[in-house]
C-alpha positions in Angstrom: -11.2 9.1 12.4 -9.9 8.1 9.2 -6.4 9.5 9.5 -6.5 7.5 13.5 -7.2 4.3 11.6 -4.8 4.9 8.8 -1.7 6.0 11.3 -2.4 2.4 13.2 -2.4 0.3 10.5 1.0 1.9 9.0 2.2 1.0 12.2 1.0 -2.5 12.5 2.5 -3.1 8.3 5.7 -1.8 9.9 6.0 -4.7 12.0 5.1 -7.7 9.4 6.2 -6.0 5.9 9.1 -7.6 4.5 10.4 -8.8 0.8 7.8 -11.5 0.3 7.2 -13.2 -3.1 6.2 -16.7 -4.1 9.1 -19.1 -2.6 10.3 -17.5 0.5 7.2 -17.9 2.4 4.9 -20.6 3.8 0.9 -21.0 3.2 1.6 -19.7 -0.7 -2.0 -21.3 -1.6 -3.2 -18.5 0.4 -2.0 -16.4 -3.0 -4.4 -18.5 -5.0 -6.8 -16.9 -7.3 -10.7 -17.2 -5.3 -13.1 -17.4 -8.6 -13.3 -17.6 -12.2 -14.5 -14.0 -12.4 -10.8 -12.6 -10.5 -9.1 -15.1 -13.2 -10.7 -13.4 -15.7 -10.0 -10.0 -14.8 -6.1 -10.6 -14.3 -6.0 -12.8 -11.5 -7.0 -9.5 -8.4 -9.6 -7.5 -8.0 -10.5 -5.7 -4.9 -13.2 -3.5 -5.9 -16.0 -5.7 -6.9 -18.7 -4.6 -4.4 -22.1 -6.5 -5.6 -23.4 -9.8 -6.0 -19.8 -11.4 -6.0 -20.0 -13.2 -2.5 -16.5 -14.7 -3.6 -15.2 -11.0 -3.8 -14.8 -10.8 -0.1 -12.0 -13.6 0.0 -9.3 -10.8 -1.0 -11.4 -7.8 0.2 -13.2 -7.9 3.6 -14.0 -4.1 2.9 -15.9 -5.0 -0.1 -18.7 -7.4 1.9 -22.3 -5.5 1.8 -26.2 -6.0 1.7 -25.8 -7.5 -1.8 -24.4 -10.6 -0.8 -27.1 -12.3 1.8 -27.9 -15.3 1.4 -25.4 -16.3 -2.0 -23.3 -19.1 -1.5 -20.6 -20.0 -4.5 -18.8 -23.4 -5.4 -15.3 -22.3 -7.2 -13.2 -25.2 -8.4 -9.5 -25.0 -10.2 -8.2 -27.4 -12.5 -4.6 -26.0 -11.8 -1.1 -26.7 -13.2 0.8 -30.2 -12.3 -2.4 -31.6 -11.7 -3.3 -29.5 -8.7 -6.3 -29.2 -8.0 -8.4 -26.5 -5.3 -11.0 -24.9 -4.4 -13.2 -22.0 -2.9 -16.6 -21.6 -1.3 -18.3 -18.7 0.2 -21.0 -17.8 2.1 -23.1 -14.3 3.5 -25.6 -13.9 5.4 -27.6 -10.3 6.5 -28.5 -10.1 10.3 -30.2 -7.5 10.1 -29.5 -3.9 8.5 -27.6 -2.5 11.5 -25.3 -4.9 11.8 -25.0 -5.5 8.6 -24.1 -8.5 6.7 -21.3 -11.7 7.5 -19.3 -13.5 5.5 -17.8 -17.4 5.8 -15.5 -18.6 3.3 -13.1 -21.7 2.8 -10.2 -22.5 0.7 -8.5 -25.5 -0.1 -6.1 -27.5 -2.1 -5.0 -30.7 -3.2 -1.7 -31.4 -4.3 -2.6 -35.0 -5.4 -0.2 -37.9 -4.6 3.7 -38.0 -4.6 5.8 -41.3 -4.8 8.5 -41.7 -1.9 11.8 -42.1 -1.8 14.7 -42.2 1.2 17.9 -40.7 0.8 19.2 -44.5 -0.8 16.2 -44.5 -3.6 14.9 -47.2 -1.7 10.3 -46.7 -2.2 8.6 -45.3 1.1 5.2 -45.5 -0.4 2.8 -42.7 -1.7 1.8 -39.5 -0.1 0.0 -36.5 -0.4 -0.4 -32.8 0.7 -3.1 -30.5 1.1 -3.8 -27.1 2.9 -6.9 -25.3 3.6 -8.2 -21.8 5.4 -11.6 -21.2 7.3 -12.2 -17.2 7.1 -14.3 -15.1 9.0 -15.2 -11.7 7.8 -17.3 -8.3 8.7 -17.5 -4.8 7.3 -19.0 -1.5 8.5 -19.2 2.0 7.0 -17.2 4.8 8.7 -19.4 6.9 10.0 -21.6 8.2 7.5 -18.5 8.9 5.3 -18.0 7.0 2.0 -15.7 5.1 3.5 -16.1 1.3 4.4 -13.4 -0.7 6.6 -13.7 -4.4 6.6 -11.9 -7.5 7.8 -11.4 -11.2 7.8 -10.0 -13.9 10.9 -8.7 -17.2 9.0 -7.8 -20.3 10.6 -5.2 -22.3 8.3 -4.0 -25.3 8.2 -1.5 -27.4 6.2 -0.3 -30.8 5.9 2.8 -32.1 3.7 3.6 -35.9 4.1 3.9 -36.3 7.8 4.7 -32.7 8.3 1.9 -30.5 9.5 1.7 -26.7 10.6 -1.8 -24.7 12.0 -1.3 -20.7 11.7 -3.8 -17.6 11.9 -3.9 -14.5 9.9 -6.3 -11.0 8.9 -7.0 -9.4 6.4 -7.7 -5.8 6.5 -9.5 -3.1 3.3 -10.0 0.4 3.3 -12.3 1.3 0.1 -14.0 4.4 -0.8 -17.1 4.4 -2.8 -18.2 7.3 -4.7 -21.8 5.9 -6.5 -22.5 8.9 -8.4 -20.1 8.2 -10.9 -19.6 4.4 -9.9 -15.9 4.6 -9.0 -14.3 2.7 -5.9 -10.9 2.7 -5.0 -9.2 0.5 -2.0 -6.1 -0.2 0.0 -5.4 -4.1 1.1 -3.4 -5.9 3.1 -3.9 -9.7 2.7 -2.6 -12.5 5.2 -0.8 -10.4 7.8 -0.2 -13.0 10.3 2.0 -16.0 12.0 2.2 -19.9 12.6 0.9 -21.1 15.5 2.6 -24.8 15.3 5.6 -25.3 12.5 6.0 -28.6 10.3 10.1 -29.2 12.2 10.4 -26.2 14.8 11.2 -24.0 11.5 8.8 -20.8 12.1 8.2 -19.0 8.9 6.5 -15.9 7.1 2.9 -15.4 5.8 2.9 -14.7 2.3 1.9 -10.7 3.2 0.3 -8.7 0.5 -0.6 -4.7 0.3 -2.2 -3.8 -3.1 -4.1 -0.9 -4.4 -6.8 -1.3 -6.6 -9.7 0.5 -8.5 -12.3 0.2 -11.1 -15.3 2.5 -12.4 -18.2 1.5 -14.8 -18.1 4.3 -17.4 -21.2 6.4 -17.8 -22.8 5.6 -21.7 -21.1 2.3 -22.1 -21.7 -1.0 -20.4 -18.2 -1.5 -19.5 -15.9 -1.6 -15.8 -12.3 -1.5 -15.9 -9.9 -2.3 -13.3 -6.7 -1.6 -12.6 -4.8 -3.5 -9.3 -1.2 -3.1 -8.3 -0.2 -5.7 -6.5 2.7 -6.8 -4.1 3.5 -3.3 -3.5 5.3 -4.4 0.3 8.2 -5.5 -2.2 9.9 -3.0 -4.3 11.8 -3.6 -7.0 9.8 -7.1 -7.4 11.8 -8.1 -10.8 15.1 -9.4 -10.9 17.1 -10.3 -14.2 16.6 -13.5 -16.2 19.9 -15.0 -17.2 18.1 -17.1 -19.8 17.7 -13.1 -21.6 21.7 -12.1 -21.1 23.2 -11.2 -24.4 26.5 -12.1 -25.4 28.8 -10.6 -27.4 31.3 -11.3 -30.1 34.2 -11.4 -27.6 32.1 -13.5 -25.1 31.1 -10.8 -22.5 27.3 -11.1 -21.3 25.3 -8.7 -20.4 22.5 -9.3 -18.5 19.1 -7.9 -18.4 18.0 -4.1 -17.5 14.8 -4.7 -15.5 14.7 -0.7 -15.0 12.1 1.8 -12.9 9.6 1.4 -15.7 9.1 -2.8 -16.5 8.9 -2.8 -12.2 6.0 -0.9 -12.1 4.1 -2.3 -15.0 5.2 -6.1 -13.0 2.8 -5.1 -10.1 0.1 -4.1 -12.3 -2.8 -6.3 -13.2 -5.7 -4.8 -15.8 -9.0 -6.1 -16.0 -12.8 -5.1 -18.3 -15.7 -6.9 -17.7 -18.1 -6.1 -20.4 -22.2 -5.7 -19.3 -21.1 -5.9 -15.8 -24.8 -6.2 -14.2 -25.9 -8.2 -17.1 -27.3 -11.7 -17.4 -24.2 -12.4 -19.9 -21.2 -10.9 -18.9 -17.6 -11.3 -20.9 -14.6 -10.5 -18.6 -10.7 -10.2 -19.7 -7.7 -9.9 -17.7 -4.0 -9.4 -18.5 -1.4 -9.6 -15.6 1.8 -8.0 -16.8 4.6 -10.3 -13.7 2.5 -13.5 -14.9 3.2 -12.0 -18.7 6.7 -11.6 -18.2 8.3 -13.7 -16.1 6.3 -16.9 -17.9 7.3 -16.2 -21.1 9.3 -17.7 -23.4 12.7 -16.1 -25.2 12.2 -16.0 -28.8 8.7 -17.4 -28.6 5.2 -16.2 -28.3 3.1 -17.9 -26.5 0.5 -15.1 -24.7 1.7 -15.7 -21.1 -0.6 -13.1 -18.5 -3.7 -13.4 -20.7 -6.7 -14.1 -19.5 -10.3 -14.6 -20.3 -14.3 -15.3 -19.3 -17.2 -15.3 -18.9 -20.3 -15.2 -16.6 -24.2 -16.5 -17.3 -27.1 -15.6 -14.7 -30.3 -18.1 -14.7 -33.0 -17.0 -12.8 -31.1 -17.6 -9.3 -27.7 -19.8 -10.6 -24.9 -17.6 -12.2 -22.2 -19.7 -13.9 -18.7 -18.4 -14.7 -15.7 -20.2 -16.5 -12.4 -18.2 -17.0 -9.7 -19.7 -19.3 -6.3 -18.4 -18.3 -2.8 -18.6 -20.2 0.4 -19.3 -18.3 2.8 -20.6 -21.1 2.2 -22.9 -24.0 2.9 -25.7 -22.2 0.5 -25.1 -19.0 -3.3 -23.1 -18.9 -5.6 -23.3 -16.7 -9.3 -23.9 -16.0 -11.7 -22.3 -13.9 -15.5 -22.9 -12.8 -17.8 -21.2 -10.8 -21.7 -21.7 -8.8 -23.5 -19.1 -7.4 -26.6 -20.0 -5.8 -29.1 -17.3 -4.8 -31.0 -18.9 -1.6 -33.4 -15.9 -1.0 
């Protein structure tokens, strides 16, 4: 049964999977990170299978029992006075059928002056974008295996330009609980536009990632390790702001080789007293690391920190997250326990 499901999926990757990175596709907020807790722990996790109703965003596989009836409130205070959002949403049916998830994201990218080709004003405008997702998950047979999915509705308007487009998401994740270790294959927003902004169709930004975690046995600690963007291989090209020149004038640009392109699709994570009413999370993501740092200068790019507080039923999170010297970000996060 497993190998059947596996086989199709390979093939249906074959049709979509392409070089895709950030600025050669369309819906990039789609790529956004969903809550403060997957800020903290590098940016992606696709393991978290609890409470984390959020968790199910980037992961339909991960979407169980533990969820009913939590609704979280995300919001990002992001760079260039962005701004966006996530909001989530399970509920059980009943134990057969298991449990359903709803989630929205959106974004704001605040207002923008106008100008015509001569400089002359046009007046103000504004873009957003937003995605409605649908998702279910079931266990393979009585295996350990669970396969889930998610059906989002996007939409996006830029100035008077607007575009409507679909996409899935599909996880595979095994769950051993004797020893609390998961492990998961993911493909994120594998999908088309329905109507394009000027008769231009473009790509979904496509994602497959492997990820895994375990809570270790005599200390109150779960690690994760994701790599991400593995459709795109090598994923780092040279900076020419790092060539070196020598005496007689001849550069020589950077050696990105085998090594620095696997550590750039590889995202660590801890999250200390995991099931705890106080929980401290930190993240590093080695591509954010390296491509957002400055020569000669350091300044911490890729780290990544948080934390989470339960009260009775509300569980609060904030994650701090450093991009460059110049530009961090904040994140904040509700989760409401409406049993």
């Amino acid at each position: 049964m497993i190998k059947k499901i596996t086989v199709v999926i390979i093939m249906l990757f074959s049709t979509f999977v392409s070089s895709q990175v950030g600025g050669e596709t369309t819906y990039q907020f789609l790529n956004l990170i969903s809550s403060p807790r997957q800020a903290a722990l590098g940016g992606k996790v696709f393991t978290n299978i609890d409470y984390d109703v959020t968790q199910a965003l980037t992961n339909p596989a991960t979407i169980n029992v533990e969820m009913d009836n939590q609704l979280a409130l995300n919001y990002m205070s992001y760079l260039g006075g962005i701004s966006y959002g996530t909001a989530a949403y399970a509920y059980t049916w009943d134990r057969r059928t298991q449990t359903f998830h709803m989630g929205v994201t959106y974004v704001n990218y605040g207002s923008f002056d106008g100008y015509d080709e001569n400089g002359n004003s046009t007046g103000s405008f504004t873009g957003n974008e937003a995605a409605l997702s649908f998702g279910y998950a079931a266990q393979l047979g009585y295996s350990d295996f669970y396969l889930g999915g998610n059906i989002k509705l996007i939409t996006s308007l830029l100035e008077q330009y607007n575009s409507f487009g679909a996409a899935i998401d599909a996880g595979l994740i095994y769950i051993n609980e004797d020893i609390e270790f998961q492990a998961t294959l993911v493909v994120r927003n594998l999908g088309m536009q329905i109507t394009t902004y000027a008769g231009l169709n473009e790509p979904l930004p496509l994602e497959i990632a492997f990820g895994m975690s375990q809570t270790l046995e005599h200390v109150p600690l779960r690690w994760h390790l994701t790599f991400e963007n593995l459709q795109t291989w090598p994923i780092s090209v040279a900076n020419p702001a790092r060539a070196e020149t020598d005496l007689e004038g001849n550069q020589t640009q950077e050696d990105v080789g085998f090594f620095q392109n696997v550590l750039n699709h590889t995202i660590l994570g801890a999250e200390i007293f995991p099931a705890g009413a106080f929980s401290i999370r930190l993240g590093y993501n080695f591509r954010r690391g390296q491509e957002l740092k400055i020569v000669d200068q350091r300044n911490f790019s890729g780290i990544s920190a948080g934390f989470g507080l339960k009260l009775n039923k509300l569980r609060f999170s904030f994650t701090h997250a450093r991009y460059t010297s110049a530009a961090n970000a904040n994140f904040f996060g509700l989760q409401l326990d409406l049993r």
